[in-house]
FIKOLPA-90372 format. One line per field, with one value per residue (C-alpha): residue number from 1; residue in one letter; x, y, z. Coordinates in steps of 0.5 Angstrom, whole numbers, plus 500, padded with zeros to 3 digits. Layout:
! residues N
nr (NUM; ...);
rest (A; ...);
east (X; ...);
north (Y; ...);
up (Z; ...);
This chain:
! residues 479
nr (1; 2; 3; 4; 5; 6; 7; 8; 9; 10; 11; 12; 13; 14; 15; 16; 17; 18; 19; 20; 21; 22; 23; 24; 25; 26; 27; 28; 29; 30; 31; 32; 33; 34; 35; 36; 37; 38; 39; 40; 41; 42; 43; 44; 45; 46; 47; 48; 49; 50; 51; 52; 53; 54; 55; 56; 57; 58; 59; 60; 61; 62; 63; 64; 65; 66; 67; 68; 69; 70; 71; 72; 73; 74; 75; 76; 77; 78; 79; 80; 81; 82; 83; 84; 85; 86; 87; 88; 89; 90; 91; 92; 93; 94; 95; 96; 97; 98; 99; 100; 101; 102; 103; 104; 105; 106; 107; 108; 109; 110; 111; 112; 113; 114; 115; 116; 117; 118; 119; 120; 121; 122; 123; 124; 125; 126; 127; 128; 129; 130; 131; 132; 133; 134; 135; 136; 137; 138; 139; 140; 141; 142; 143; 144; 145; 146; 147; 148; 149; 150; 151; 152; 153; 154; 155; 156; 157; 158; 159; 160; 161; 162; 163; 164; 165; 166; 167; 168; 169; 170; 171; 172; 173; 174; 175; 176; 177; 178; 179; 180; 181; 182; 183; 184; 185; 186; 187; 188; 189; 190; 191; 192; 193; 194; 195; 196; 197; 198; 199; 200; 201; 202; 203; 204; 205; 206; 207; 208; 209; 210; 211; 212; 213; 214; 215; 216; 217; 218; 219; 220; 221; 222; 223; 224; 225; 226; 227; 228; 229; 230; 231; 232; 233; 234; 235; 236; 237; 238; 239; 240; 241; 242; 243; 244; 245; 246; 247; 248; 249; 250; 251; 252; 253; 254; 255; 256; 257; 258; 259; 260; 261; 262; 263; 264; 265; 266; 267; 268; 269; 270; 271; 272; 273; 274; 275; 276; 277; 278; 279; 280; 281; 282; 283; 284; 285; 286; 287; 288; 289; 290; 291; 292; 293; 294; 295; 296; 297; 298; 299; 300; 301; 302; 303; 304; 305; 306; 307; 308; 309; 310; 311; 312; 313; 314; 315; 316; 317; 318; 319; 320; 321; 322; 323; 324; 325; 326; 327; 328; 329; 330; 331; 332; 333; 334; 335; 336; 337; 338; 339; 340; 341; 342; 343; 344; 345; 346; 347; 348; 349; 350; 351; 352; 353; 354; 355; 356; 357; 358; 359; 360; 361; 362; 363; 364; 365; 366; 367; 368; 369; 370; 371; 372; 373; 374; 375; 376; 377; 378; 379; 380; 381; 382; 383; 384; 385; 386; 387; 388; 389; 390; 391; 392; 393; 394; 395; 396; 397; 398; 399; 400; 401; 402; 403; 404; 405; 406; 407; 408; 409; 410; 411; 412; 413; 414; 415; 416; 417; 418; 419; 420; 421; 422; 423; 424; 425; 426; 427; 428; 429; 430; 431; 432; 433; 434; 435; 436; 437; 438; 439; 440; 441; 442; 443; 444; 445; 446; 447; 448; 449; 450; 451; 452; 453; 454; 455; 456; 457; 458; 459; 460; 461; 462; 463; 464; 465; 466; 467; 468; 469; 470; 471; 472; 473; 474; 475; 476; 477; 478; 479);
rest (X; X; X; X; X; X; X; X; X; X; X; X; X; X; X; X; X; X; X; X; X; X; X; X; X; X; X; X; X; X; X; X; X; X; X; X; X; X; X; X; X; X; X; X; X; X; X; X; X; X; X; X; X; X; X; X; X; X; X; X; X; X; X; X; X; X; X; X; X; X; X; X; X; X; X; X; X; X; X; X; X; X; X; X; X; X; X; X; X; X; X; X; X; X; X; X; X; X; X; X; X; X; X; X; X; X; X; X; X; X; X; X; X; X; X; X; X; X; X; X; X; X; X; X; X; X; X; X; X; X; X; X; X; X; X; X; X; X; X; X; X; X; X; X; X; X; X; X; X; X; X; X; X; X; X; X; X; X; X; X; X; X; X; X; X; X; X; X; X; X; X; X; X; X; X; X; X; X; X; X; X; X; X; X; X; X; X; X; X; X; X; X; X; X; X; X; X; X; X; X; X; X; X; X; X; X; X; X; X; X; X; X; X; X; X; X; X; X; X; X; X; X; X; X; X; X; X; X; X; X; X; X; X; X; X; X; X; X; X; X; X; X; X; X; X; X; X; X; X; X; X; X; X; X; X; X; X; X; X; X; X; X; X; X; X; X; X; X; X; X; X; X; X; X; X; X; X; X; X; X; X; X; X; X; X; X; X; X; X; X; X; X; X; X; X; X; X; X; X; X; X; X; X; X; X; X; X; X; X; X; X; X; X; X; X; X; X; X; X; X; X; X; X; X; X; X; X; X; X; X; X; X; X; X; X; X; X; X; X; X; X; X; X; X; X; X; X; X; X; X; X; X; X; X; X; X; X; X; X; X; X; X; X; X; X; X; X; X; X; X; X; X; X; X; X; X; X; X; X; X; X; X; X; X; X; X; X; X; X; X; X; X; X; X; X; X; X; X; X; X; X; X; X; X; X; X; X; X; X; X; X; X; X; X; X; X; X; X; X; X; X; X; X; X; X; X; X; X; X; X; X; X; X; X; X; X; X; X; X; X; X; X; X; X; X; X; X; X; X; X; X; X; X; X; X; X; X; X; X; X; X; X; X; X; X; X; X; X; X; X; X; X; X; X; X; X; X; X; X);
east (500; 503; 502; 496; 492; 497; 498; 493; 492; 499; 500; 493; 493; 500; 503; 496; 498; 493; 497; 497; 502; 497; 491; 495; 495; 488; 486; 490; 487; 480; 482; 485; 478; 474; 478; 476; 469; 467; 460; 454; 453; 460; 458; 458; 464; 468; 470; 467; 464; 472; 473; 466; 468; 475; 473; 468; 473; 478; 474; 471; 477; 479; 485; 481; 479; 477; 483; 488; 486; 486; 493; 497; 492; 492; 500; 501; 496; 500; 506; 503; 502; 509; 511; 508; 513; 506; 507; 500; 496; 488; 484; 477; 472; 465; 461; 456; 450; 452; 444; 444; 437; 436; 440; 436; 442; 446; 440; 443; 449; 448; 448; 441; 442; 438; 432; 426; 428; 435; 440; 448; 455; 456; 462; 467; 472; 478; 481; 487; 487; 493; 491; 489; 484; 489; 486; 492; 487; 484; 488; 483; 476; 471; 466; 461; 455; 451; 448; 441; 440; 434; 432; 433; 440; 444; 448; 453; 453; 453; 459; 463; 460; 466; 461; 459; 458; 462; 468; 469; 472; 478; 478; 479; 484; 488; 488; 492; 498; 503; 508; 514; 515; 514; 508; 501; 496; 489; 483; 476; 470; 463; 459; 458; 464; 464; 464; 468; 471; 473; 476; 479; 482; 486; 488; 491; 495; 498; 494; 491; 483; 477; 470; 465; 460; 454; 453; 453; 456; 459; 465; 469; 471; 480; 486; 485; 481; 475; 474; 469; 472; 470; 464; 461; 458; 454; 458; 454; 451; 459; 460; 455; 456; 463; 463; 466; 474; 474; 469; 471; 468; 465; 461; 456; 455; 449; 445; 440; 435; 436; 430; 430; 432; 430; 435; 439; 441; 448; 450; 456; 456; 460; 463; 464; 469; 470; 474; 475; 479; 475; 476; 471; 470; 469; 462; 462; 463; 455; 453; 459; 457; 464; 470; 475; 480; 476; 482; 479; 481; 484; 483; 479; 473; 471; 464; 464; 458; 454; 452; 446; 443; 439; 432; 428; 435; 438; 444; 450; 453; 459; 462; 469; 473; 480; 486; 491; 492; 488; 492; 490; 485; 488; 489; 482; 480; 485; 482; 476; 479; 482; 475; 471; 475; 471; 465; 466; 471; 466; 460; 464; 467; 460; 457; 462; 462; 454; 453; 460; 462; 455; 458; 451; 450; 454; 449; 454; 450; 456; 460; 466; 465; 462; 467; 473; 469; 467; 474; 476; 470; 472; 479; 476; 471; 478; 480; 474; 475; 483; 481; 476; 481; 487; 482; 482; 488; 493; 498; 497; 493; 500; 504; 505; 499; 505; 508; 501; 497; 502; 503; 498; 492; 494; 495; 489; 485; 487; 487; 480; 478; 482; 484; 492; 496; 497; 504; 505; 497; 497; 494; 488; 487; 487; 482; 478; 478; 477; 470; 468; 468; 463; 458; 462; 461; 466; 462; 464; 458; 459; 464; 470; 467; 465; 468; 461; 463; 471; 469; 464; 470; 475; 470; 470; 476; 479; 474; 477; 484; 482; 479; 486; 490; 491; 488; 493; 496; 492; 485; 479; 479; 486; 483);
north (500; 508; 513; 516; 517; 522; 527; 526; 531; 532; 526; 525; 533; 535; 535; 538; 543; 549; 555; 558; 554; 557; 554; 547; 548; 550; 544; 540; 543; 542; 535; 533; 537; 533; 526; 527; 529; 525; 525; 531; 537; 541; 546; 541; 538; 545; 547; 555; 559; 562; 555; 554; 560; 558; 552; 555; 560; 554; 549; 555; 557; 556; 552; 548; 541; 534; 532; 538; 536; 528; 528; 526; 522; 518; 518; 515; 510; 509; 509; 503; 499; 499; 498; 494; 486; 482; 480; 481; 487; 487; 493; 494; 498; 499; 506; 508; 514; 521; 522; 530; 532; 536; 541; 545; 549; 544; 541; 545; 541; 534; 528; 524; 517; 511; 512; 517; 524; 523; 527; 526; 524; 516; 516; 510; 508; 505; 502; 498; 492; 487; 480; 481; 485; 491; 498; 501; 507; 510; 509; 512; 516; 519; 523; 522; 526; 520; 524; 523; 520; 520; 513; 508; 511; 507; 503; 506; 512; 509; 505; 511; 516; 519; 520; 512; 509; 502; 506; 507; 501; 503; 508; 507; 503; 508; 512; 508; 505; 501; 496; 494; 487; 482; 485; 483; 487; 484; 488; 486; 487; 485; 484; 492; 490; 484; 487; 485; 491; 491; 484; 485; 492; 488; 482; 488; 491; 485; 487; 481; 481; 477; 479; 476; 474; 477; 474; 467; 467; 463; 460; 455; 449; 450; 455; 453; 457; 455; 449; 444; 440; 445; 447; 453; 452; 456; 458; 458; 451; 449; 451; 448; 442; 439; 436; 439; 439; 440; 443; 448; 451; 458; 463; 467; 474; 477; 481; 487; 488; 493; 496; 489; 485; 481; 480; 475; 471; 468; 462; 456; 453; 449; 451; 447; 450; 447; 451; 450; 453; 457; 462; 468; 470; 476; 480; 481; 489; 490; 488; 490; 495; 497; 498; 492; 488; 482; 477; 472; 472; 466; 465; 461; 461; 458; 455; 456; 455; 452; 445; 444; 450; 451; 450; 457; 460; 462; 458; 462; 462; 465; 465; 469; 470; 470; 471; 468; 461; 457; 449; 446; 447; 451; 456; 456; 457; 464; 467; 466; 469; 476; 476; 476; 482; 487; 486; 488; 493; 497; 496; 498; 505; 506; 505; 510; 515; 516; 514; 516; 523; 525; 526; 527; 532; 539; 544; 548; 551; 549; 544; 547; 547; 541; 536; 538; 536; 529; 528; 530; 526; 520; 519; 520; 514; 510; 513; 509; 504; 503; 503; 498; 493; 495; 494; 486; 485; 479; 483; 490; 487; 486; 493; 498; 504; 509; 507; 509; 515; 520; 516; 522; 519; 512; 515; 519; 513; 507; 512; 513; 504; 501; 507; 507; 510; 503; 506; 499; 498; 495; 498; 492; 494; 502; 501; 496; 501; 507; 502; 502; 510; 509; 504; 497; 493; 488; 482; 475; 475; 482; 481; 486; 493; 496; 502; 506; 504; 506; 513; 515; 513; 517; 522; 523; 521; 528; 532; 530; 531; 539; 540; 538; 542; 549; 554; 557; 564; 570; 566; 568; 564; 567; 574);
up (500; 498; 501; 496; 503; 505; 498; 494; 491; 489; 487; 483; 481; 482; 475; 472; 467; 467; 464; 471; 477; 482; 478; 479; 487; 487; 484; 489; 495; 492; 490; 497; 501; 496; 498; 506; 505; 498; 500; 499; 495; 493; 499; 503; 501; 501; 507; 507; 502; 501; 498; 495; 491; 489; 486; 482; 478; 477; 473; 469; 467; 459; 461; 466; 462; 463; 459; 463; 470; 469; 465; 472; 474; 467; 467; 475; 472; 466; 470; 475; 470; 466; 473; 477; 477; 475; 467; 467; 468; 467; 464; 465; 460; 461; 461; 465; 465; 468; 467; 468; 465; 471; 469; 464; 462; 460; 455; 449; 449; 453; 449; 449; 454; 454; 458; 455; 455; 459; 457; 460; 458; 457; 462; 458; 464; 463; 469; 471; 475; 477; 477; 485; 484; 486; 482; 480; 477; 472; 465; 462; 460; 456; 456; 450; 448; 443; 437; 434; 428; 423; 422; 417; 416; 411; 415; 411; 414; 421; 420; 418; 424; 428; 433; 433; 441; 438; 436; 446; 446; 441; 443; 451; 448; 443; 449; 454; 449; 448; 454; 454; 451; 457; 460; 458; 458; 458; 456; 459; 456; 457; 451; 449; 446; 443; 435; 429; 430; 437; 436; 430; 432; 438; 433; 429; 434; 438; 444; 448; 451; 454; 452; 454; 447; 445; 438; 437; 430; 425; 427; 424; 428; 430; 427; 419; 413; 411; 407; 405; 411; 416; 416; 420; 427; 431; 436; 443; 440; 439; 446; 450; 447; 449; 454; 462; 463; 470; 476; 481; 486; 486; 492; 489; 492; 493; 489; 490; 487; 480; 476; 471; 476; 482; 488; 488; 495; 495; 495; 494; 488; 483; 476; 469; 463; 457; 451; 444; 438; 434; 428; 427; 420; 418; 415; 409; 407; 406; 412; 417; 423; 423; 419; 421; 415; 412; 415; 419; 427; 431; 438; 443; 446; 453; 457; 464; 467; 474; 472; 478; 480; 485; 484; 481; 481; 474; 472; 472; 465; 462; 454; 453; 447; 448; 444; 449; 448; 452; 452; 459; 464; 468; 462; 462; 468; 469; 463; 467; 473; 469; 467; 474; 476; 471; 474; 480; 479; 474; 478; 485; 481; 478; 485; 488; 481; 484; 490; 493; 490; 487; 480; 478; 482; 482; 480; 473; 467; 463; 461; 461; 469; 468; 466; 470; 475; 474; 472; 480; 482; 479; 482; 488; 487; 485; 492; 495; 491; 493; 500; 500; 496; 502; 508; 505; 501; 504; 501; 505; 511; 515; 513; 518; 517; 519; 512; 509; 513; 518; 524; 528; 525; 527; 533; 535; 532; 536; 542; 540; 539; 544; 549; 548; 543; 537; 533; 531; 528; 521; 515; 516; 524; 521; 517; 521; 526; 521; 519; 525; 525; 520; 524; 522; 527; 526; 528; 526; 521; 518; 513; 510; 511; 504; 502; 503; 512; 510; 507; 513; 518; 514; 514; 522; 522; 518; 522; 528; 526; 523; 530; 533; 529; 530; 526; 520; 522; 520; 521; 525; 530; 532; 533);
């Protein structure tokens, strides 16, 4: 674990290049008062109407831009990335729906969304993870404004739209660049992803990748041309027809109840996987959505699926496409692995984008204020997101707290849990302790705190250590 709880703001921001070094040491005051009060309106997050009032003059600055304020934070990623001693780092893409339709003033300019009437940013996240599940950041993200078109447009003149919604996924990927030999980055995508386009612009550029499979196309069975010999088969039947190379067992989370789906209770299961080679042929240049070479794509495809679900549960089903060999059964199942991080890694960063930081909610009638903003506010979702990974990681649980936060604040927080100063506390005793500010009550059967209990605490716990302090020279509360 870093010291990103200490300096992040300068960390995150610090580099920012905004025209103006005074603008940059705004930035990362406002970014560090926003890590300690992630919650509420910006006037709540804001300290006084003095900071409220700064905040408001930098992001409408012309210099102030989602891509100017995010360079350092895409560049630490970047660097992480390259850096890190696992030969393989995963990226995760998904996008999410900034609905903004609230904002009147904004309706001009806003792009229209999917639910009648809504109008936002379509947020196409891209975040970097190690095959532990550490988020190392953002590597990437874009703000889009989907267009209307008239219906019955030529496919045509969809497939060469520069503003076309399929063209995220290249994109995001363009963004983030090429690695060194030797480290693999893999990108994980679910079935928004799944087009000949995406699939074949990772083939052309030697990336690696698993998507999960939306389509089930032709394929030809193996690594050969097409001949009479090997005719064509549908893939999802291709799959679901071979016979199981090996079971393990898998823990299935709860699920809450979402606008189209009923709540999900957990529970403990048993896994199959299957694989085959496969080789998906293009379409042809009259019916393609996307603009992709016409050569066909090698790659292999895997079932992972729940043999005996319970009775009145839906049985678990996964079909991914990889281009990453998959040889034993072992190769197998840790192409499953990478892919089973995206899922909770996007649904956590969202939750904490929306429900953590109210990136919906500051109440700017101009995009120029607007998008800086969800910029800020996304690293502080990642910044939850970090804490709720540190607080269960093996790998970080035993390090000294001292080595991640100022030794004062593990001071004053084991003084206030256990009555006595802890200096020799751990990261994982830390952040328990910073949960059970927030209301975990650590019981046996409570589980890990979630980042929602950790951002609580971490705010009590910054309240507390700005009333010991004293106040700045000059203040007020120094007359």
């Amino acid at each position: 674990m870093d010291t990103t709880l200490v300096n992040f703001g300068e960390e995150h921001f610090g580099q920012a290049d905004l025209g103006d070094a005074r603008r940059t040491k705004r930035l990362v005051r406002v970014a560090d008062r926003l890590a300690a009060h992630p919650a509420g309106s910006l006037p709540d997050k804001m300290q006084s109407p003095a900071e409220l009032a700064a905040l408001y003059h930098l992001v409408n600055g012309e210099e102030v831009t989602h891509a100017s304020v995010m360079q350092t934070h895409f560049l630490r990623t970047r660097s992480a990335m390259r850096d890190h001693p696992s030969a393989v780092i995963l990226l995760a893409h998904d996008d999410t729906d900034a609905n903004l339709t609230s904002k009147h003033s904004l309706a001009g300019v806003l792009g229209p969304l999917g639910g009648k009437g809504q109008r936002g940013y379509l947020c196409h996240n891209s975040i970097a993870l190690t095959p532990a599940g550490e988020p190392l950041g953002l590597a990437n993200q874009i703000l889009h404004l989907n267009k209307r078109r008239p219906k019955k447009t030529a496919r045509a003149v969809l497939r060469q739209c520069p503003h076309r919604q399929s063209r995220l996924w290249m994109r995001g990927r363009e963004a983030v660049g090429d690695f060194p030999a030797g480290k693999r980055v893999v990108d994980l995508v679910d079935r928004g992803g799944d087009t000949f386009e995406f699939l074949d612009y990772e083939h052309a550029h030697g990336y690696s990748y698993v998507a999960r499979a939306k389509s089930n196309r032709t394929a030809l069975v193996g690594h050969q041309e097409g001949n009479e010999a090997n005719p064509g088969v549908k893939l999802f039947d291709h799959l679901r027809g071979l016979p199981e190379t090996g079971r393990r067992p898998q823990s299935v989370p709860a699920q809450a109840a979402k606008a189209a789906e009923r709540a999900r209770p957990g529970r403990d299961t048993e896994l199959a996987v299957a694989w085959a080679a496969v080789t998906l042929l293009p379409p042809a240049p009259s019916r393609a959505r996307g603009e992709h070479r016409q050569v066909p794509l090698r790659l292999w495809a895997v079932r992972v699926w729940e043999p005996g679900p319970p009775q009145g549960a839906e049985p678990l089903e996964w079909l991914l496409l990889t281009d990453v060999a998959v040889e034993t059964v072992a190769d197998a199942w840790r192409r499953v692995d990478w892919y089973e991080w995206r899922w909770p890694a996007m649904e956590e960063f969202h939750k904490g984008q929306k429900t953590g930081c109210d990136v919906e909610g500051p109440q700017f009638t101009t995009k120029q204020a607007m998008e800086p903003m969800i910029g800020v506010l996304s690293v502080v979702a990642w910044l939850l997101m970090y804490l709720r990974w540190a607080a269960r990681a093996e790998a970080t649980a035993s390090e000294p707290a001292a080595t991640a936060v100022p030794l004062g604040w593990v001071l004053l927080l084991s003084r206030w849990r256990t009555g006595s100063e802890r200096p020799d506390w751990t990261v994982r005793e830390f952040l328990l302790a910073l949960a059970r500010l927030g209301g975990h009550q650590n019981r046996k059967g409570d589980g890990l705190p979630g980042w929602q209990t950790l951002w609580k605490g971490w705010t009590k716990l910054h309240a507390a250590i700005q009333l010991a302090m004293p106040p700045p020279p000059g203040s007020c509360a120094q007359r």
